[in-house]
C-alpha positions in Angstrom: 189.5 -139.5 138.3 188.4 -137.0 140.7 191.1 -135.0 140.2 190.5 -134.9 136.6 187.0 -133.5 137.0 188.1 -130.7 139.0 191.4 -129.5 137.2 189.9 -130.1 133.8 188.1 -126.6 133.5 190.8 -124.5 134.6 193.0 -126.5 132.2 190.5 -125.2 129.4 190.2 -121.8 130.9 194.1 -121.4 130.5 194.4 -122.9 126.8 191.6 -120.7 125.2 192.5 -117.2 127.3 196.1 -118.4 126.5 196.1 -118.9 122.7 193.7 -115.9 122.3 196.6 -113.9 124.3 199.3 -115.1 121.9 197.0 -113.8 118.6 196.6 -110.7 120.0 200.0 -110.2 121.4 201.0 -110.9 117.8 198.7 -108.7 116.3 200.0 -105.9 118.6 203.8 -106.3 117.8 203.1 -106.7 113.7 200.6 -104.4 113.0 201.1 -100.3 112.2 198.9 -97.5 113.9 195.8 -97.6 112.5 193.4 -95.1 111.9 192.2 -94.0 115.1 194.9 -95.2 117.9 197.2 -92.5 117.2 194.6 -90.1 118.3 194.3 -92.2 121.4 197.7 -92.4 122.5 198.4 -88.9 121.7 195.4 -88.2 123.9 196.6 -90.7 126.6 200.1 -89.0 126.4 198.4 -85.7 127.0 196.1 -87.1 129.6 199.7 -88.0 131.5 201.9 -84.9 131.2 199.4 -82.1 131.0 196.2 -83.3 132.7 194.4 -81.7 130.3 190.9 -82.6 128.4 191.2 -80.3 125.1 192.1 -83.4 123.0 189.2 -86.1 121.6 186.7 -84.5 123.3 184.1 -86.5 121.3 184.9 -90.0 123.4 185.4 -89.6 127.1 188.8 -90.2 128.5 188.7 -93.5 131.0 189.5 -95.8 127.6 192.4 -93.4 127.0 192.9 -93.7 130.8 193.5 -97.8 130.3 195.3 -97.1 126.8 198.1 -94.0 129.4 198.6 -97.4 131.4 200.5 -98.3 128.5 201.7 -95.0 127.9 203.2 -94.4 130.7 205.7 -97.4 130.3 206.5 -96.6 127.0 207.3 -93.0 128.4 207.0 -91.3 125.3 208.1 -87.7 124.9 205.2 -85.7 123.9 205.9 -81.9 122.7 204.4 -79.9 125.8 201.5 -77.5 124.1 201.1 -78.7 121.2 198.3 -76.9 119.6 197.7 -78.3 116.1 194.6 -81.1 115.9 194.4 -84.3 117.6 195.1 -86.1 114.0 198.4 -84.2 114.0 198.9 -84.4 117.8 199.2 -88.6 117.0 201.9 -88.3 114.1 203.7 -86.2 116.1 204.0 -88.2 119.4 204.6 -91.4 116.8 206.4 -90.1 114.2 207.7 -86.7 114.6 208.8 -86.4 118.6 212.4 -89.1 118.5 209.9 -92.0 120.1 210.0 -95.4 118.8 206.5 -96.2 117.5 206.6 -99.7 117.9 207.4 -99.7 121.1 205.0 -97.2 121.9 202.1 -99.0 120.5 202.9 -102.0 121.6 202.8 -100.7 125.0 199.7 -98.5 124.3 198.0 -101.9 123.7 199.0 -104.3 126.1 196.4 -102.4 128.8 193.7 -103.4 126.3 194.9 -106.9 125.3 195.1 -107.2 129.4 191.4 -105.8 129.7 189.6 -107.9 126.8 190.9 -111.2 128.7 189.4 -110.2 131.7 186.4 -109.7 129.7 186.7 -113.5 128.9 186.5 -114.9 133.0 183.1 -112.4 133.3 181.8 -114.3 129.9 183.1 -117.2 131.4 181.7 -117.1 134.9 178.3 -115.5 133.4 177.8 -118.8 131.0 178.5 -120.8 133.8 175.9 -119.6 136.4 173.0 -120.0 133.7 174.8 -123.0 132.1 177.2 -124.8 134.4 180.8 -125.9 133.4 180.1 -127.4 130.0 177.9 -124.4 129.3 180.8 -122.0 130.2 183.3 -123.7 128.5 181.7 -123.2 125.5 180.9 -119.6 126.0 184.5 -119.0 126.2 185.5 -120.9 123.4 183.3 -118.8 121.3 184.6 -115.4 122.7 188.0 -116.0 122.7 188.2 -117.7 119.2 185.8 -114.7 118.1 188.4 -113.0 114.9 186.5 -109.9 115.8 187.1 -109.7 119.6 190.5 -110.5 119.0 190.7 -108.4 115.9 190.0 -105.3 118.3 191.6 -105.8 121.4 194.5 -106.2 120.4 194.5 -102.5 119.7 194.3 -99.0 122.0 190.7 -98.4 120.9 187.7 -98.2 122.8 185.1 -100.1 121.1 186.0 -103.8 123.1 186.6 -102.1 126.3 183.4 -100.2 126.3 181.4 -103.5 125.2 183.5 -105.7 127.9 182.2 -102.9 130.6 178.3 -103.2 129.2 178.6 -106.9 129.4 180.0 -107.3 132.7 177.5 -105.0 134.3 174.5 -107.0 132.7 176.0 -110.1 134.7 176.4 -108.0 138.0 172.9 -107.2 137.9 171.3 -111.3 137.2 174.0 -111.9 140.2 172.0 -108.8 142.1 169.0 -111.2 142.1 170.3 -112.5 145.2 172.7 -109.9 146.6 171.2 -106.6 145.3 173.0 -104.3 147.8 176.5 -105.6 146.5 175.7 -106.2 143.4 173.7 -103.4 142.1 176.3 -100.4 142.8 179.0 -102.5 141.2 176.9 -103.0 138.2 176.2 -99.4 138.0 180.3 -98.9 138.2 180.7 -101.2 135.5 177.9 -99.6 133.2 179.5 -96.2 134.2 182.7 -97.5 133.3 181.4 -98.0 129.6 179.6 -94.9 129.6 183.1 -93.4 130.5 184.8 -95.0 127.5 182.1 -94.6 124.4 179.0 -92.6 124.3 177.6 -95.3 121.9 176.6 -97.1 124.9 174.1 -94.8 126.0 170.9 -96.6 124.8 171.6 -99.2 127.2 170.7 -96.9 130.3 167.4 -97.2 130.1 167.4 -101.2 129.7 169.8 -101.5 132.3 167.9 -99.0 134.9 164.8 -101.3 134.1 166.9 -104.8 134.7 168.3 -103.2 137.9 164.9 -103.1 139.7 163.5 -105.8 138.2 166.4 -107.6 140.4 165.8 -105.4 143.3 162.3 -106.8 142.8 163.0 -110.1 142.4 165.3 -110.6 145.4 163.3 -109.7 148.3 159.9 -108.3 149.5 158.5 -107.2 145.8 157.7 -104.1 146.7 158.2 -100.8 143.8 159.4 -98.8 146.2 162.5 -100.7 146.3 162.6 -101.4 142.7 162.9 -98.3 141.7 165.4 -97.4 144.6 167.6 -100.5 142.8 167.0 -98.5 139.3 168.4 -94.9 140.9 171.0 -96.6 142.7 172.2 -98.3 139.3 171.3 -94.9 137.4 173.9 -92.6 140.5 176.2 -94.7 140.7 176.6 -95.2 137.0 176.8 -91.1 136.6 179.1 -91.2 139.2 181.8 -93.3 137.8 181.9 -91.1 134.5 182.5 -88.7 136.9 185.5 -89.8 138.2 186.9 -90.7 134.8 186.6 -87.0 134.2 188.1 -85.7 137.5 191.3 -88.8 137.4 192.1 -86.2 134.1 191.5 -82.7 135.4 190.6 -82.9 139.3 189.7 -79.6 138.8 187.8 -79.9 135.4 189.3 -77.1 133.5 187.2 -77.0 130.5 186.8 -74.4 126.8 184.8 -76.0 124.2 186.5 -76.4 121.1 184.6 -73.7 118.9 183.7 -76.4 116.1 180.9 -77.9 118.9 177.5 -77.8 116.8 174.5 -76.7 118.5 172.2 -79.5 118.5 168.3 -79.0 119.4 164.7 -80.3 119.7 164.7 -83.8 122.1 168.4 -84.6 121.2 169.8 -81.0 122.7 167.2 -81.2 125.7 168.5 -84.6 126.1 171.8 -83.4 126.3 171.6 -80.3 128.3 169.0 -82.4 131.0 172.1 -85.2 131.3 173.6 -84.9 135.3 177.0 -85.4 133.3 180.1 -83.1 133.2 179.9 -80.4 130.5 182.8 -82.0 128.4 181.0 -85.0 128.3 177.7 -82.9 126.9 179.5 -81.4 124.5 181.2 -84.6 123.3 177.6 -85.6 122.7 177.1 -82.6 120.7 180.3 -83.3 118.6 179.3 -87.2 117.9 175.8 -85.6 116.7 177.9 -83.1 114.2 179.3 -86.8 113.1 176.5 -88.1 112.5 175.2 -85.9 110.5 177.6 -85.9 108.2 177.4 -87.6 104.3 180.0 -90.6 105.2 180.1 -92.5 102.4 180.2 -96.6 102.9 181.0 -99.7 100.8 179.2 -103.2 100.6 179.2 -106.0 98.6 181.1 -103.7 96.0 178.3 -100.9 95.9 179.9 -98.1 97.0 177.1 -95.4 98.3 176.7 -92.2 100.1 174.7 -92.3 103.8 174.0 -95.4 105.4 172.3 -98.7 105.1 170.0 -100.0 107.9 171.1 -103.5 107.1 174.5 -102.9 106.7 175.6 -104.2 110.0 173.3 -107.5 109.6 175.2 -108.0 106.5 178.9 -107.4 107.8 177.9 -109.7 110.9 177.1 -112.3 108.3 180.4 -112.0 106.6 183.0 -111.8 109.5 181.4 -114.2 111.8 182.2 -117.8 111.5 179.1 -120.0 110.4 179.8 -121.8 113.7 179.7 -119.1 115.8 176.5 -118.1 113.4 174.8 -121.3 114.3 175.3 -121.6 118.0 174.6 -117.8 118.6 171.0 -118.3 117.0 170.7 -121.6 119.3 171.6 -119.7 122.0 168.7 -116.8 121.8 166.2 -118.9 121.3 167.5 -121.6 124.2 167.1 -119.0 126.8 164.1 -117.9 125.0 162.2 -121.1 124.9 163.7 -123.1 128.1 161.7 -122.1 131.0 164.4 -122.3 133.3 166.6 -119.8 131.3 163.7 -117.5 130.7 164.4 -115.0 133.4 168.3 -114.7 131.9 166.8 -113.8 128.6 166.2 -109.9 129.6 169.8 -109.7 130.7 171.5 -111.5 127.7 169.4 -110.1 125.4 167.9 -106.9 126.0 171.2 -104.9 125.6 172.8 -105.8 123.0 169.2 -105.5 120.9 168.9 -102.1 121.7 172.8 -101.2 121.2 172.5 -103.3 117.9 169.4 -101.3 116.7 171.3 -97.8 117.5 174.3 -98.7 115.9 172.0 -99.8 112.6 169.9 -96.4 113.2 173.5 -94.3 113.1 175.0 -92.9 109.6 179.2 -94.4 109.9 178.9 -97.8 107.9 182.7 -98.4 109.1 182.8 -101.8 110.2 181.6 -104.8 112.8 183.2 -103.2 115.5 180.1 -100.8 116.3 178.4 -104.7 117.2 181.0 -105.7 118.8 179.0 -106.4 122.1 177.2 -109.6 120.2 180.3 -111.9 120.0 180.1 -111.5 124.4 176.7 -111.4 125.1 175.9 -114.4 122.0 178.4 -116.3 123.2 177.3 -116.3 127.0 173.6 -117.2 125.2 175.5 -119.7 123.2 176.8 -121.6 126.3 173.3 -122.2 127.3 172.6 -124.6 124.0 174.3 -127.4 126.2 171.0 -127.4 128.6 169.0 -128.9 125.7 167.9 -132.2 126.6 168.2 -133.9 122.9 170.9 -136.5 122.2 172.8 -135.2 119.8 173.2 -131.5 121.6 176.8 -132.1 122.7 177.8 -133.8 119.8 176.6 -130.7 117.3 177.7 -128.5 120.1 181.1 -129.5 120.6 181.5 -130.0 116.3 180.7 -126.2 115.9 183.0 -124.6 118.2 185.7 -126.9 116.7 184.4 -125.4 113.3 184.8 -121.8 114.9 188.4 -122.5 115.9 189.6 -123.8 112.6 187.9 -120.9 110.7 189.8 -118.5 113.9 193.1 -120.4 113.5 193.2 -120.4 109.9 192.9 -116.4 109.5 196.2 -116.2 112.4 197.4 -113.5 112.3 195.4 -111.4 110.0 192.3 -111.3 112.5 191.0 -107.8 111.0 189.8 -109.0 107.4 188.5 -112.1 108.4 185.7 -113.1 106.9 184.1 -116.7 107.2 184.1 -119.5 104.4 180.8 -118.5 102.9 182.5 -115.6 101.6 185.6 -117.3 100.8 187.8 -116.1 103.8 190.0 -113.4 104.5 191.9 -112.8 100.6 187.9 -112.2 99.5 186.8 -109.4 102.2 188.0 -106.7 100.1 185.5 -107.0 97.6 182.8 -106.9 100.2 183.4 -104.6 102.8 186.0 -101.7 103.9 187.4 -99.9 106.6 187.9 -101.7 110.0 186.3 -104.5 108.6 189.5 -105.1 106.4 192.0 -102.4 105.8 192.1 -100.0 108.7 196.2 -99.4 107.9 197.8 -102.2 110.2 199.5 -103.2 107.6 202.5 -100.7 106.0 205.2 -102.7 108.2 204.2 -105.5 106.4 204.2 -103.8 102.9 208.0 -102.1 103.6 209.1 -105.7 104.5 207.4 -106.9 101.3 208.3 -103.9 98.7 212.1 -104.6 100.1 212.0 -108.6 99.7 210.4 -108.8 96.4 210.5 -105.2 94.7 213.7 -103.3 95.5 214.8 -100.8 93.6 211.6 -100.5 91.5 209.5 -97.6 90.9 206.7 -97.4 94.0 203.2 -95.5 94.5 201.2 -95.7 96.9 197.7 -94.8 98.0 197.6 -95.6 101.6 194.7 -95.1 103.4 196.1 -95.2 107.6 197.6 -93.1 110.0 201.3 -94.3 109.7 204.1 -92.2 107.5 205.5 -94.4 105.2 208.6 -92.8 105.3 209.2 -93.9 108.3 209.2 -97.7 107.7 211.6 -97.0 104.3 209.0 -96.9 101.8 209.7 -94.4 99.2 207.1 -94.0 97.3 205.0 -91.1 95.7 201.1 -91.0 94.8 200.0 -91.9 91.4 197.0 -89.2 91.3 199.7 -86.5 91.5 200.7 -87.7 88.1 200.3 -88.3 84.6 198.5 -91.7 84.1 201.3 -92.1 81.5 204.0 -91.3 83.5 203.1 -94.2 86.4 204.9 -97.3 85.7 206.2 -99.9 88.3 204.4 -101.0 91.2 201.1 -99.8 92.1 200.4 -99.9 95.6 197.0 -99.6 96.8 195.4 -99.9 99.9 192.1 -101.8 100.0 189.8 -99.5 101.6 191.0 -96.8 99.3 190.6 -99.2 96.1 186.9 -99.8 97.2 186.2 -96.2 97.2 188.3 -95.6 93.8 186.8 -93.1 91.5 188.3 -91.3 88.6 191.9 -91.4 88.0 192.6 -93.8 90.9 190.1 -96.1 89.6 191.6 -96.2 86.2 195.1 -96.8 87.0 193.5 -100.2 89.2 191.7 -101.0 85.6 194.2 -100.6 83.7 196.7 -102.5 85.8 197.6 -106.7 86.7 197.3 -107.6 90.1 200.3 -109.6 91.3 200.7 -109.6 95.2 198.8 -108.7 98.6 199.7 -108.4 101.8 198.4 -108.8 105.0 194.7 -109.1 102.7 194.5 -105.4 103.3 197.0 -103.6 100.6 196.9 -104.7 97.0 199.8 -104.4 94.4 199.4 -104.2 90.7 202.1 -104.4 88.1 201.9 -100.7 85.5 
């Protein structure tokens, strides 16, 4: 039975990386462009042909670098200087340029899917240094059964890859307890790395600086000199790698600001003008602080509302996190809270993802759980650590919860974007709760073409379609019902969820006045008129 002890793990390791690669591999083939990849991959083609940095300015460019891996397969033909917006620069590569998008997005995608498993064997080996193999296991059942991991790597976006980077760095520096010289630089790369993919990551620094002596400290002759040398070593190298995302670009850094940068002052603008950071990466701070100043409006629990919510993220966690997951992730905080043993992991596990957690809540886009995204790795790391609890029954509850979480995960296959857990009666319910990302983000029109041919050919079609594809192009004709008499629109009324939640006036009439008969993909509604 030896044999079985030893080969059991891996086994696991395979199934759960394995069936988390076929959702997302699925997810990747069915689903459309939605909003934001286009501008991604058109930036990515850009990045490839040109070398230039003029596009997306507002994220920096080594998430787009993983998304060109994609890219380059594909081999797309971009239209060389293209000078309309990076909104039209996407259609156009897509839609507009003879590529295929499928194939294109597909491709765009895999370096991600790729990237958020690898994510999984840091979670993995993490959970299993503060919790051993059972401990582990666990932690990776939880991440790679998470709908919302899934949900989001599975696409050419940057908000998992920029979480995977802030969670693997967190673990390089509790392994730089023992081997700070190795470990602290690489932890610094990684952190950099995240830093080189979303700005939104930023708040972390400080945390992270603080963790990285306090390992300096702890793993030889406690002296502050050293601890803070840890901290500026973590801090360099950390600058350094956004660096190099910016030179792999441009190695010579050609740069002219767009001329719709905002000027931004008092502590924010000295913030940003004393960062040692290239200047396209200051003004991309500039531009997300033009963002967030603006009046977006959000939807929750059907109250549609103009700003933001400070609770608004609590609340969307609540909804499309299974109760399992819900249950061992508070088990997990206060486990490495309370245990002794564990109490020195509870800065690293954490620390972070409070502070990212509390800037995402402070910030004004109410657009969906993928600005948390971070708590399904680091909770589930915390999570793995329930299994040290010395009561009889731990293993037992344990191992019945993450079976709950993958019957709630399985169940939602493959429509892993508008999940939402049982307590708010699953995926067909999330429209009346939440919007955006969090349900209808526009990954599903080749769905709806396949549907409106099947079911409704030949019949009169309009459409309100909130997502970056062109209809058109997947053979939906179709024309928009607010260009039109009220009296004039009969057939089928096509509407995409995030656009019904925010349905005012004569949009929100025509839903009124109308009999639901069909959805698809529990992101587009259609009504009978």
């Amino acid at each position: 039975m030896a044999w079985a002890r030893r080969w059991w793990v891996p086994v696991l390791v395979a199934l759960l990386l394995g069936q988390m690669a076929v959702a997302m591999v699925t997810a990747a083939v069915r689903q459309t462009p939605t909003i934001d990849e286009p501008v991604y991959v058109g930036t990515a083609a850009v990045y490839l042909d040109e070398h230039s940095l003029r596009f997306n300015p507002e994220h920096p460019p080594l998430g787009k670098l993983v998304i060109a891996a994609g890219v380059a397969v594909a081999d797309p033909r971009p239209e060389p200087g293209f000078d309309g917006d990076q909104t039209a620069l996407g259609r156009r590569l897509l839609y507009e340029s003879g590529n295929d998008p499928w194939r294109v997005m597909f491709w765009a995608r895999l370096p991600v899917i790729v990237l958020t498993l690898g994510f999984g064997l840091a979670v993995f080996a993490f959970a299993r240094e503060l919790a051993g193999r059972a401990g582990a296991s666990v932690a990776l059942a939880l991440y790679a059964l998470s709908p919302d991991v899934i949900a989001h790597g599975s696409l050419a976006t940057l908000d998992v890859p920029a979480a995977g980077f802030v969670l693997t760095s967190a673990w390089l520096l509790w392994r730089a307890r023992t081997r700070p010289r190795l470990y602290v630089p690489l932890a610094g790369a990684a952190f950099g790395a995240a830093l080189a993919t979303k700005m939104s990551v930023l708040p972390a620094l400080p945390v992270l600086v603080l963790l990285a002596a306090v390992s300096v400290w702890c793993a030889g002759p406690r002296r502050m000199t050293r601890a803070v040398a840890g901290g500026a070593v973590f801090a360099l190298t950390a600058c350094a790698a956004v660096w190099v995302a910016y030179l792999a670009v441009d190695p010579r850094l050609r740069w002219g600001p767009p001329q719709h940068i905002p000027s931004v002052g008092g502590l924010r603008g000295l913030a940003v003008q004393l960062l040692p950071l290239p200047e396209p990466f200051r003004d991309g701070m500039r531009l997300q602080f033009g963002l967030e100043n603006r009046p977006w409006q959000g939807f929750l629990f059907g109250r549609l509302y103009t700003g933001s919510l400070w609770y608004y993220l609590p609340a969307a966690l609540l909804v499309k996190t299974p109760l399992g997951a819900l249950a061992l992730w508070t088990a997990g905080a206060v486990t490495v809270t309370v245990l002794r043993p564990l109490r020195p992991a509870a800065p690293y596990l954490l620390a972070a993802p409070a502070v990212l957690l509390a800037a995402a809540m402070y910030g004004s886009r109410d657009f969906g759980t993928r600005y948390a995204v971070f708590l399904p790795m680091f909770l589930a790391v915390a999570a793995g650590c329930v299994v040290l609890v010395r009561w009889r029954w731990t293993p037992a509850a344990t191992a019945a919860l993450a079976v709950f979480v993958a019957v709630s995960s399985l169940r939602t296959f493959p429509f892993y974007l508008p999940y939402s857990n049982e307590a708010f009666g699953g995926p067909e319910r999330t429209r009346y709760r939440l919007h955006d990302s969090n349900v209808d983000w526009g990954q599903d029109l080749g769905r709806l073409a396949d549907r409106l041919d099947e079911r409704y050919r030949g019949e009169r079609i309009w459409l309100v379609y909130k997502g970056a594809g062109v209809p058109a192009y997947y053979g939906i004709d179709a024309r928009d019902p607010r260009r039109a008499a009220p009296d004039a629109v009969h057939g089928v009324l096509v509407v995409s969820d995030s656009a019904a939640a925010k349905a005012t006036g004569r949009l929100a009439e025509l839903i009124d006045s109308s009999r639901r008969i069909d959805e698809v993909g529990h992101s587009i509604t259609l009504y009978r008129r």
